[in-house]
C-alpha positions in Angstrom: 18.1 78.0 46.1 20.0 77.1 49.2 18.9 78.4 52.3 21.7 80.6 54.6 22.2 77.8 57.2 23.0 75.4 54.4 25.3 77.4 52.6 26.7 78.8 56.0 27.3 74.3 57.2 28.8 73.8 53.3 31.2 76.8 53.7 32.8 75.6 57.1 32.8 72.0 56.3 36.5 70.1 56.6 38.1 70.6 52.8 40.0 68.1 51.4 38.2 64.6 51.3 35.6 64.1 48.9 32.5 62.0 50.1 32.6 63.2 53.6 31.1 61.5 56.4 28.7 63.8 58.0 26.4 63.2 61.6 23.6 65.3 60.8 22.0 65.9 64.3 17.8 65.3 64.4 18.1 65.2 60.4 17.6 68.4 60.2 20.3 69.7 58.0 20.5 66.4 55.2 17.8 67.2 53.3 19.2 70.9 51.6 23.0 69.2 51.9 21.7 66.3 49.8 20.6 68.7 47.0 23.6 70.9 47.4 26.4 68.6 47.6 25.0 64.9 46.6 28.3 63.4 47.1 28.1 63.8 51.0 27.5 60.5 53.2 25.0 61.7 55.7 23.6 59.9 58.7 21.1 61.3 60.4 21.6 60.8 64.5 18.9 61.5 67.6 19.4 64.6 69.5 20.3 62.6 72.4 23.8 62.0 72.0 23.6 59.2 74.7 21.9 56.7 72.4 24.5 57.3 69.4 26.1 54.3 68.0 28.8 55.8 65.9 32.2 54.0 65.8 34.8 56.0 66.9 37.1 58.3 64.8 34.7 57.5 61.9 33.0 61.1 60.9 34.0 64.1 59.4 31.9 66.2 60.2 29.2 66.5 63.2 26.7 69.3 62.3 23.7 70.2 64.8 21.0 73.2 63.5 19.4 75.1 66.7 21.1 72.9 69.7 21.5 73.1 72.7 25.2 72.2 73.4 25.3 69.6 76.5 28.3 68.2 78.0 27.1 64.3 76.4 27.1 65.8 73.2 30.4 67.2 72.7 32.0 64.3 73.9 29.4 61.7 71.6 30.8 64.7 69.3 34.2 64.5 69.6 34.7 60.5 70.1 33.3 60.2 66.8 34.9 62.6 64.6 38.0 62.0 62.9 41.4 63.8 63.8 41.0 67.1 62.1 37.2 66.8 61.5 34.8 69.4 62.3 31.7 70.1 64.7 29.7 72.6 63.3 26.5 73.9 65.2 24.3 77.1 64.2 21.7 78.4 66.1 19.4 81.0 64.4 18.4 83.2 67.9 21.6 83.8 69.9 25.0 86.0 69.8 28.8 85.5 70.0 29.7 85.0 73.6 33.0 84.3 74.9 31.3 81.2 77.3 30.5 79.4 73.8 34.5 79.3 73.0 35.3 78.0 76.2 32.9 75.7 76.2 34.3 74.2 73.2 37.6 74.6 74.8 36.8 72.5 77.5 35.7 70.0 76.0 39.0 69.6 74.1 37.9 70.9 70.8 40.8 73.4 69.1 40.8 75.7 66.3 37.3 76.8 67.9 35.2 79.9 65.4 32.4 81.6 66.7 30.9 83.7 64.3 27.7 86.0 63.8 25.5 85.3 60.8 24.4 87.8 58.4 20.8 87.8 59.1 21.1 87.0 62.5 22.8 83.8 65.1 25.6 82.4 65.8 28.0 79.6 64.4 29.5 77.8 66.2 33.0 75.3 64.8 35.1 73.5 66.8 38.0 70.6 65.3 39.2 67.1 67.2 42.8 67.6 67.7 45.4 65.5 65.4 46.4 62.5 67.0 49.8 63.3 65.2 52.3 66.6 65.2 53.7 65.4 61.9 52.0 67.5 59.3 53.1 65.1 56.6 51.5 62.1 58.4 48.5 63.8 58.9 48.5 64.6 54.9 49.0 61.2 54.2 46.2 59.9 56.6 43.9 62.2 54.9 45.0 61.2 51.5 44.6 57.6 52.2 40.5 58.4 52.5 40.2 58.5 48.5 40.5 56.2 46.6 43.6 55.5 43.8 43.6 55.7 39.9 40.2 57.0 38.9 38.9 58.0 35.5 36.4 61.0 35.5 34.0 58.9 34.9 34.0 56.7 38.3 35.3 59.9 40.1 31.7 61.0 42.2 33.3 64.1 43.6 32.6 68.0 42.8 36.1 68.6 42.2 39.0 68.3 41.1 43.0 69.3 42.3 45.5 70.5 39.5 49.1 70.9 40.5 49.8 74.0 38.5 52.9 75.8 37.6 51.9 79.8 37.7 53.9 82.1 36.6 54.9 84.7 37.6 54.9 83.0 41.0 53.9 86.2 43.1 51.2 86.7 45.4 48.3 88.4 44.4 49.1 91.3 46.4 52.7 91.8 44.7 50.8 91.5 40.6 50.5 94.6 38.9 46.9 95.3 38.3 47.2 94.6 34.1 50.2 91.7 34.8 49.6 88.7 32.9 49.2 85.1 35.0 50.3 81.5 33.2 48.8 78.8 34.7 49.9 75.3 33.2 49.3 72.1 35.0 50.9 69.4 35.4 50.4 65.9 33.0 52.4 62.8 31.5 53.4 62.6 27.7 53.8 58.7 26.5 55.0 59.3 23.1 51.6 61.4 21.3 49.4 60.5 24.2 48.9 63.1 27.4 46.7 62.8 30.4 46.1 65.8 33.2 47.3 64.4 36.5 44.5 65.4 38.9 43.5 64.9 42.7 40.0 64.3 44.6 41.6 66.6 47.3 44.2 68.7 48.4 45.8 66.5 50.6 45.6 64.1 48.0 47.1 66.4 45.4 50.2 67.3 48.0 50.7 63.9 49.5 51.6 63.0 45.3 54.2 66.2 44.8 56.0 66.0 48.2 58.0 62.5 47.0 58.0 63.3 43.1 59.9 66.7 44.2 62.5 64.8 46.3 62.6 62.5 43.8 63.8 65.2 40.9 60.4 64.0 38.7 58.6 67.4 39.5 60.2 71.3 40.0 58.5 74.7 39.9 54.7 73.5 41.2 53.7 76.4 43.2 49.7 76.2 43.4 47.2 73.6 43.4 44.3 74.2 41.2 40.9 73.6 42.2 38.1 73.1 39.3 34.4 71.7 39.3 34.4 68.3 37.9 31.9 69.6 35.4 34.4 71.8 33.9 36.9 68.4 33.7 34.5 66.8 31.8 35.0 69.2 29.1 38.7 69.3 29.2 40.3 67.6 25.6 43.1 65.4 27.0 42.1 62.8 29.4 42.5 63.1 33.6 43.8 60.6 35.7 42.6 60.9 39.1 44.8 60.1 42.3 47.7 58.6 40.3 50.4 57.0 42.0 54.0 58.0 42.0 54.7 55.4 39.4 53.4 57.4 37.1 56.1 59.5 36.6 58.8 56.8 36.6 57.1 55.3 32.7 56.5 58.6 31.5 57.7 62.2 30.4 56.3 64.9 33.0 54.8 68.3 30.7 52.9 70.9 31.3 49.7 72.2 29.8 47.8 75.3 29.7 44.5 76.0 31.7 42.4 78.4 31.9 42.7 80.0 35.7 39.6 81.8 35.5 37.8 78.5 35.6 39.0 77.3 39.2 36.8 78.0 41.9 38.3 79.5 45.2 40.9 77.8 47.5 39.9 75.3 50.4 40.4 76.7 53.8 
């Protein structure tokens, strides 16, 4: 079973990009990520941030277990994440303070969480600005991580993105306690043959429906799905994973049902 700091690093790690790149500080988180999430590329770094070798821009994730933030290591830190990647740090003896935050701050991280754990400490999260204000750029630089047209069989992810039609499209907060939901997802149709269109991420999944709604190929997706690639295994028709938009131009876009109680809960 995973320990609290594990599940604590797995819960706050950057969603989207399957595979992440992940500095694991000393080596003391890899071992328990290995055997919770097999798919993650961990390197294991000194504690002396001076020594790194890390390429710039070229991690997703820096995570540090009882560490003493120092001014070389935030900005080792931060030259090696990518835009939008995460720093995570948890120290097991400690509370929330108010210094921690503007440390972080200081050192140019943004979207900065400090949060008490359960059975005592502190967590510590911190992002490297985007180099880019354009949210669809960003998306698309993301995207561009994972690889293109993937069977379930050479996917190695934990999951994968459905772009799903539900209906009635209401938040939860507006469904009557007994309301039925609908969810159908998107596929193709080539004569009797169907496949699910799915997505390695959400970026992945939205940087595919932005262009096929301008284009007039896709209307009335409003959610994006997110299921354990176990569960896709079993599915009858066949997935296609991070199609490209030409796709849609050789084929007719349907709709199938899936079951919504199978998705797991929404990334961040």
């Amino acid at each position: 079973m995973m320990n609290n700091r594990t599940q604590q690093i797995i819960k706050h790690l950057p969603p989207g990009v399957e595979g992440l790149r992940l500095l694991d500080v000393n080596g003391e988180a890899g071992a328990e990520l290995r055997q919770a999430r097999p798919e993650l590329n961990i390197r294991a770094v000194p504690g002396d941030a001076r020594t790194w070798d890390i390429p710039p821009d070229s991690a997703d994730a820096v995570v540090a277990l009882d560490y003493v933030l120092n001014e070389s290591f935030l900005i080792a830190a931060l030259s090696a994440l990518r835009a939008g990647g995460r720093l995570i740090v948890i120290n097991q003896r400690g509370e929330v303070q108010e210094a921690m935050g503007r440390r972080l701050e200081d050192a140019d991280y943004v979207r900065i969480l400090l949060e008490a754990l359960p059975n005592g400490g502190v967590l510590m999260r911190g992002e490297k600005r985007h180099d880019t204000a354009d949210t669809l750029a960003r998306i698309q630089a993301i995207a561009a991580q994972d690889a293109d047209r993937l069977d379930l069989k050479s996917f190695k992810g934990r999951y994968v993105h459905l772009l799903i039609q539900q209906t009635p499209n209401k938040p939860v907060w507006r469904l009557q306690p007994d309301e039925p939901i609908r969810w159908q997802a998107l596929a193709i149709r080539r004569g009797e043959a169907m496949a699910l269109l799915a997505f390695s991420s959400l970026p992945k999944a939205v940087n595919f429906m932005q262009p096929a709604v301008l284009s007039g190929h896709v209307n009335d997706i409003n959610k994006v799905g997110k299921f354990r690639r176990d569960y896709a295994a079993a599915w009858t028709l066949p997935v296609i994973v991070n199609p490209g938009p030409e796709v849609l131009e050789s084929a007719e876009v349907a709709l199938v049902e899936v079951d919504m109680k199978t998705a797991e809960a929404p990334d961040e």
